[in-house]
N, C-alpha and C positions, 0 to 999 in steps of 0.2 A: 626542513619541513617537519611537521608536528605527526604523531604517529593515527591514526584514524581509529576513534572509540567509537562500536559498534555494540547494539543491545542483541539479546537474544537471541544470539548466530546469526548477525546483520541483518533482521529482522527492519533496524531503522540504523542509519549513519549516523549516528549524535552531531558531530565536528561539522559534518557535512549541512545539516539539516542547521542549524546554530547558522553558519555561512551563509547560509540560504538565506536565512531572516537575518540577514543584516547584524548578525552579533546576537539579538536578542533569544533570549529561552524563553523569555514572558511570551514572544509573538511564537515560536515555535512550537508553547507548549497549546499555547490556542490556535494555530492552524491544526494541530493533531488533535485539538477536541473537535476541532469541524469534521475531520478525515472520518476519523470514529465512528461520528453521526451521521454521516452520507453513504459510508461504506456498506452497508447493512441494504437501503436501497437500492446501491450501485447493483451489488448482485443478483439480487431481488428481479434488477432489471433485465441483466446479463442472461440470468436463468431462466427466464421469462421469451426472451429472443429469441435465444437456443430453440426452447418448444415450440414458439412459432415458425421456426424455420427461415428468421431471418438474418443472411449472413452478413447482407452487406449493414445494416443495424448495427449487428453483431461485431462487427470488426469494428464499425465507428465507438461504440461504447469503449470497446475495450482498449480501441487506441487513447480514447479520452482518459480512462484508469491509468493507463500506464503511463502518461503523460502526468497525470497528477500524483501515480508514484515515483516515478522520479524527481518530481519538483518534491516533494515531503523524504527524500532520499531512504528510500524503501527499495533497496534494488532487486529482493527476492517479489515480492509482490509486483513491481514493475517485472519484472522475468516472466511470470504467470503472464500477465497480462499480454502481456508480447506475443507471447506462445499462444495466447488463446487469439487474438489477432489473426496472427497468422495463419492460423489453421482453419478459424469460424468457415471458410469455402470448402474445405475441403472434409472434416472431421465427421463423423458419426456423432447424433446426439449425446450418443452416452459419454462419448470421449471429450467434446465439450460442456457437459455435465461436471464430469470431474475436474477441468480443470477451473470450472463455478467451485466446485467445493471446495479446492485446492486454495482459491484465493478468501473461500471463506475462514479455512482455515489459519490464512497470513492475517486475515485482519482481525481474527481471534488472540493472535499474539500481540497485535500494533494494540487492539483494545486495554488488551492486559498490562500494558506500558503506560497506556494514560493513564489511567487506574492510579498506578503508582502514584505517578508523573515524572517527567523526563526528570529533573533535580533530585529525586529521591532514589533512582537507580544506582547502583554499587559504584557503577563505573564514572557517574559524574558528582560521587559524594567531595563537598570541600569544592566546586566550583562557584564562580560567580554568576546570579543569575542576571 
């Protein structure tokens, strides 16, 4: 078995995410421009709920997040997500607040990865795309 290349302190599974789309980096590198562009919303919505005070929303959003961070193999940002799941019943605003900024700030780095783009990262120079 092949060793597991990860960007940014596993920020995103490369090998993982590549698998996922079927081999392809073309489709990988365009589901993470969708990601990008939704992300931004996602929380928008997240932190939006929170203030409303709606948990059960609240959990359904964020199961849906983590749910599509795991499929885009993003395990720390699917981990926030989880977390904020699980706690949306039980947490203080402010406590789910932060973990809204928390993953604002995971998709600050997934951002910063398209930017590049997955082929042009250190760690997957000299592959095929």
């Amino acid at each position: 078995m092949t060793s597991t290349t990860t960007t940014n302190s596993s920020i995103i599974d490369y090998d993982e995410l590549i698998d996922r789309m079927m081999g392809s980096a073309a489709m990988a590198s365009r589901m993470l421009k969708r990601f990008v562009e939704t992300a931004r919303v996602d929380c928008d919505d997240l932190e939006s709920t929170v203030r409303l005070g709606d948990k059960s929303t609240l959990s359904s959003l964020a199961h849906r997040h983590k749910g599509t961070a795991r499929t885009m193999a993003m395990p720390r940002v699917a981990e926030v997500a989880a977390e904020l799941e699980r706690r949306a019943h039980s947490d203080s605003t402010s406590e789910l607040l932060g973990l809204v900024d928390e993953l604002r700030q995971l998709h600050g780095e997934v951002s910063r990865i398209e930017e590049i783009g997955l082929s042009n990262l250190p760690c997957n120079q000299g592959r095929e795309e």
